[in-house]
C-alpha positions in Angstrom: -128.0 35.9 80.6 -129.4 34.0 77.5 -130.4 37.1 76.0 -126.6 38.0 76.0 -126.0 34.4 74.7 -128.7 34.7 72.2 -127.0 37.9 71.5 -123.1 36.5 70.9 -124.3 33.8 69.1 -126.3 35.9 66.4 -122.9 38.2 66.3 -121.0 35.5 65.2 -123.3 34.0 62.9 -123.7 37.3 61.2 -119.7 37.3 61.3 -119.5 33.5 59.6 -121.6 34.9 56.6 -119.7 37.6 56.2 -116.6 36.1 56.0 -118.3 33.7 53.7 -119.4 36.4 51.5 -115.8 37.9 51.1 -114.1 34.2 50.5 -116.0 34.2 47.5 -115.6 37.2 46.5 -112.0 36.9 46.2 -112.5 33.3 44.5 -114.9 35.2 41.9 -112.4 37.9 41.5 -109.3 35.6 40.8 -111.5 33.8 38.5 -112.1 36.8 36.7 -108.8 38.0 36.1 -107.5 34.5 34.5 -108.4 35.9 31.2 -107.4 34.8 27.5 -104.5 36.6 26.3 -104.9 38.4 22.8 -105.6 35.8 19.9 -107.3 34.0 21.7 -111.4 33.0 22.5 -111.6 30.1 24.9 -114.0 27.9 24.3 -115.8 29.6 21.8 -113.0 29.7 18.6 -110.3 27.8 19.2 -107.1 28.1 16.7 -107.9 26.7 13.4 -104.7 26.3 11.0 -104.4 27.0 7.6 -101.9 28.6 4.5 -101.2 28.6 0.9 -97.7 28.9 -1.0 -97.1 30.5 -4.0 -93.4 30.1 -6.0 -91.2 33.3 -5.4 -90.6 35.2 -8.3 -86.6 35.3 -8.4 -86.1 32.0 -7.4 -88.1 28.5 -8.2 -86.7 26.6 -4.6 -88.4 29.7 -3.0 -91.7 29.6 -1.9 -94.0 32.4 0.4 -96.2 30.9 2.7 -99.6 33.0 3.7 -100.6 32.4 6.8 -104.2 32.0 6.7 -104.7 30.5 10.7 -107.3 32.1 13.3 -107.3 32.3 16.3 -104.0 31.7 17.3 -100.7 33.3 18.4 -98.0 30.9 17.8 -96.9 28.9 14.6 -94.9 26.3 14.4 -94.1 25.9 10.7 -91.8 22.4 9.2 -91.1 22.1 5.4 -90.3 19.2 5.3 -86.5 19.1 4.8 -85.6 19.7 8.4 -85.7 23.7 8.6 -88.2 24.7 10.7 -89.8 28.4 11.2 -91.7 29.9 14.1 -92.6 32.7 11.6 -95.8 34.0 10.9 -95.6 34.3 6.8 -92.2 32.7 6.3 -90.1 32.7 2.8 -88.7 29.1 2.7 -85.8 27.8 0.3 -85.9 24.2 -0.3 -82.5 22.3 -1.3 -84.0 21.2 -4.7 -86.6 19.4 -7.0 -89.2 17.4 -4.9 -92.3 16.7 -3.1 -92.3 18.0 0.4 -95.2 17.8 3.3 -95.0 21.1 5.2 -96.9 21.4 8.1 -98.3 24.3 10.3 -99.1 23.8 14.0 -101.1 26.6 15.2 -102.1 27.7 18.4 -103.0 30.1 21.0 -102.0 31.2 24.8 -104.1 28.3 26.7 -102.6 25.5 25.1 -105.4 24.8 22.1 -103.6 24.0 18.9 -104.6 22.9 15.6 -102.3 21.5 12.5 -102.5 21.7 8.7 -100.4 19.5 6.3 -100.2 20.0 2.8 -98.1 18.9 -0.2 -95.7 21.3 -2.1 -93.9 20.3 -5.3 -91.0 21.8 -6.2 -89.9 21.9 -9.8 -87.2 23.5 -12.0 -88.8 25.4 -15.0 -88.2 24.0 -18.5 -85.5 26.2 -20.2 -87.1 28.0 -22.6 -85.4 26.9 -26.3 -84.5 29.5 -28.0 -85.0 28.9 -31.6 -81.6 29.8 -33.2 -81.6 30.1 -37.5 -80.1 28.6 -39.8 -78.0 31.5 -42.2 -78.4 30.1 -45.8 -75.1 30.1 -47.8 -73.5 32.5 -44.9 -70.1 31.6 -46.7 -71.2 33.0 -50.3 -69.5 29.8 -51.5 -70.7 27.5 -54.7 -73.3 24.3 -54.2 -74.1 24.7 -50.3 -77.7 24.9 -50.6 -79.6 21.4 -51.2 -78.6 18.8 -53.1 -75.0 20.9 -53.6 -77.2 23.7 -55.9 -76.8 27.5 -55.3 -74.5 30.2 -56.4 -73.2 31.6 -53.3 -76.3 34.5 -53.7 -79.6 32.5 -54.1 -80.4 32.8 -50.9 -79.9 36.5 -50.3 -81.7 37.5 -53.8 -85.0 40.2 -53.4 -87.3 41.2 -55.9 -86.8 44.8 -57.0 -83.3 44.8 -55.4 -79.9 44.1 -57.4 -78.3 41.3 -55.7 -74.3 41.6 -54.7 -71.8 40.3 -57.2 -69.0 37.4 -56.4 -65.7 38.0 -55.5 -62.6 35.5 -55.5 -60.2 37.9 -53.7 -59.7 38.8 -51.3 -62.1 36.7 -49.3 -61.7 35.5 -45.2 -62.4 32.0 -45.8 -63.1 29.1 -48.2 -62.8 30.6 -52.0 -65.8 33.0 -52.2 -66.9 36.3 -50.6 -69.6 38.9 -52.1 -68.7 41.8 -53.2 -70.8 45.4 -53.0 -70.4 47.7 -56.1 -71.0 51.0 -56.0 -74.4 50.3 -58.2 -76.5 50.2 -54.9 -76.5 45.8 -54.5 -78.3 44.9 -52.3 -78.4 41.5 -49.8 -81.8 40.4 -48.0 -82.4 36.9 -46.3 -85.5 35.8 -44.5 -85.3 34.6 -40.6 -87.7 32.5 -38.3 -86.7 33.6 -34.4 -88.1 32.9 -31.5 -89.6 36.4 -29.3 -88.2 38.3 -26.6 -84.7 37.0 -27.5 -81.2 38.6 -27.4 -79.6 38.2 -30.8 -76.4 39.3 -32.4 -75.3 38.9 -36.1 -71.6 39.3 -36.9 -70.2 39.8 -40.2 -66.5 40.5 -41.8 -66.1 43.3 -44.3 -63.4 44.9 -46.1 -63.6 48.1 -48.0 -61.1 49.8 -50.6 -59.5 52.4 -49.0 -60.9 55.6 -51.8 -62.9 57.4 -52.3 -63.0 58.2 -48.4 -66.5 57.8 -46.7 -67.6 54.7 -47.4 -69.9 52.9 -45.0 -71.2 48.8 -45.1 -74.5 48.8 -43.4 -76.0 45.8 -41.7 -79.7 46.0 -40.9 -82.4 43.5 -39.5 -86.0 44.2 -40.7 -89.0 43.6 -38.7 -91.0 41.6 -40.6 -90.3 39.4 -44.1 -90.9 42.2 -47.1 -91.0 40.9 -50.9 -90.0 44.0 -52.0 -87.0 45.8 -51.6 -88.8 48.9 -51.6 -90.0 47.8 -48.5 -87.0 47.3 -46.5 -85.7 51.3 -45.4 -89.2 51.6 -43.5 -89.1 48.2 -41.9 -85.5 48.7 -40.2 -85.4 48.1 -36.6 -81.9 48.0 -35.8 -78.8 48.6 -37.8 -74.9 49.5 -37.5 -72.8 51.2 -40.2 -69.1 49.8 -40.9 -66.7 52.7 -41.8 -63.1 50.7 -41.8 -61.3 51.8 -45.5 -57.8 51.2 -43.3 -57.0 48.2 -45.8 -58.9 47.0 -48.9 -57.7 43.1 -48.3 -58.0 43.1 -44.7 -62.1 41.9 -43.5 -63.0 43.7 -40.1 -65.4 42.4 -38.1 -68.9 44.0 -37.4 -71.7 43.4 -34.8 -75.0 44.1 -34.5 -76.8 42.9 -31.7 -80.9 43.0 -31.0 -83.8 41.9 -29.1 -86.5 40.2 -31.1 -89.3 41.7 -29.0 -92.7 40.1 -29.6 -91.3 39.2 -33.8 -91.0 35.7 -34.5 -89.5 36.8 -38.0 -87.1 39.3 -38.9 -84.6 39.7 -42.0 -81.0 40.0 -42.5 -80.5 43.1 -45.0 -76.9 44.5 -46.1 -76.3 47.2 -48.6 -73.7 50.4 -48.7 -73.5 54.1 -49.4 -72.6 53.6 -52.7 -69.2 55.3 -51.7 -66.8 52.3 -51.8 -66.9 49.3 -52.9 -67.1 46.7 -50.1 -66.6 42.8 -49.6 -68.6 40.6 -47.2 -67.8 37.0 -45.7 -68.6 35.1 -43.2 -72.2 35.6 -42.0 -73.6 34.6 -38.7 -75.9 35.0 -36.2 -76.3 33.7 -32.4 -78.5 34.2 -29.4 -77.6 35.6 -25.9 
């Protein structure tokens, strides 16, 4: 009788160890399974939060934020101004000029986070000023330069070139125009611009209506010449007039250009030597 006892009780002690053994087991094996999620490494990198913005290119409100965090999974972004982003890189449009704290909040699936503030200052680029010149005597008229000197021409003479003649009719306004013989005369005037501009320089013309074929050319040179041998090889852009409808009525004529990389270019006008032509009322603008 004790030997079975002995027996039964070594049964169920060898049954209690067992069961034991299998509890934690299962305790080990639900332990196991509570893994991170991707992104994140408990306990050995938690989530550490960091970007940089940079300006967008088409518009200066709009900035691109580079996420630069590790470790993490979920971003909490505020600019700010009230707009907030769960983003990971988000494009943010502020409402204008300012200084704005925008703040990241990083973190990953167990709850670890980890925030980075920084300052961003908004600014609206400086218009660029666009030099625009000053056309000497544009009129042709008497006493507009300095001190009330000048012909009408000083300002358009070139060595090696004959310089236009003046006219008192017909002219577009005030009481003078110049007038283009048929002797090859010849108009150049010297221009500070500013680069990669859009320009356009207007004139009014009038030519007699025979002999048939007549053209007014306006030009711009690339550079300042002080020859007027120079100026055919130094033409960038031109436009030919070829109007001969009326002799007394002026036409207008356009010529519009980019400076490119030139900070000086020249006016030059001259004709075919066809018909004789009439000029008033020189300008220029930019665009």
């Amino acid at each position: 009788m004790k030997q079975i006892t002995n027996k039964i009780e070594s049964n169920i002690s060898k049954l209690g160890i067992l069961l034991l053994l299998i509890s934690s087991g299962f305790i080990f094996s639900c332990e196991d399974n509570n893994l991170p999620e991707t992104g994140s490494i408990a306990d050995v990198t938690p989530p550490q939060a960091g970007f940089s913005a940079t300006v967008s290119n088409g518009d200066w409100k709009t900035y691109d934020f580079s996420n630069q965090s590790v470790s993490a999974t979920d971003y909490v972004w505020d600019f700010g101004d009230g707009v907030p982003s769960t983003d990971k890189e988000p494009s943010h449009t502020f409402i204008g000029e300012g200084t704005y704290t925008v703040s990241l909040v990083a973190s990953d699936k167990l709850g670890a986070s980890s925030t980075f503030s920084t300052t961003v200052e908004v600014i609206e680029p400086a218009v660029p000023v666009v030099l625009v010149p000053d056309i000497l005597e544009a009129g042709f008229e008497d006493g507009m330069l300095a001190g009330g000197t000048g012909d009408g021409r000083d300002s358009w003479r070139i060595s090696g070139g004959s310089v236009f003649g003046i006219t008192s009719s017909p002219v577009r306004t005030g009481s003078q125009g110049a007038k283009f013989s048929t002797d090859g005369r010849v108009a150049y005037q010297a221009l500070e611009v500013s680069p990669n501009t859009d320009y356009e320089i207007t004139i009014f013309y009038t030519m007699k209506t025979s002999p048939v074929g007549g053209e007014m050319r306006l030009a711009v040179l690339g550079k300042h010449i002080s020859n007027a041998s120079e100026a055919e090889a130094e033409i960038f852009a031109f436009v030919n007039g070829t109007d001969q409808s009326s002799s007394s009525t002026y036409v207008e004529l356009k010529l519009a250009f980019n400076s490119g990389n030139r900070t000086e270019i020249a006016i030059w006008m001259d004709t075919n030597q066809v018909a004789e032509a009439r000029v008033d009322d020189v300008s220029i603008a930019a665009n």
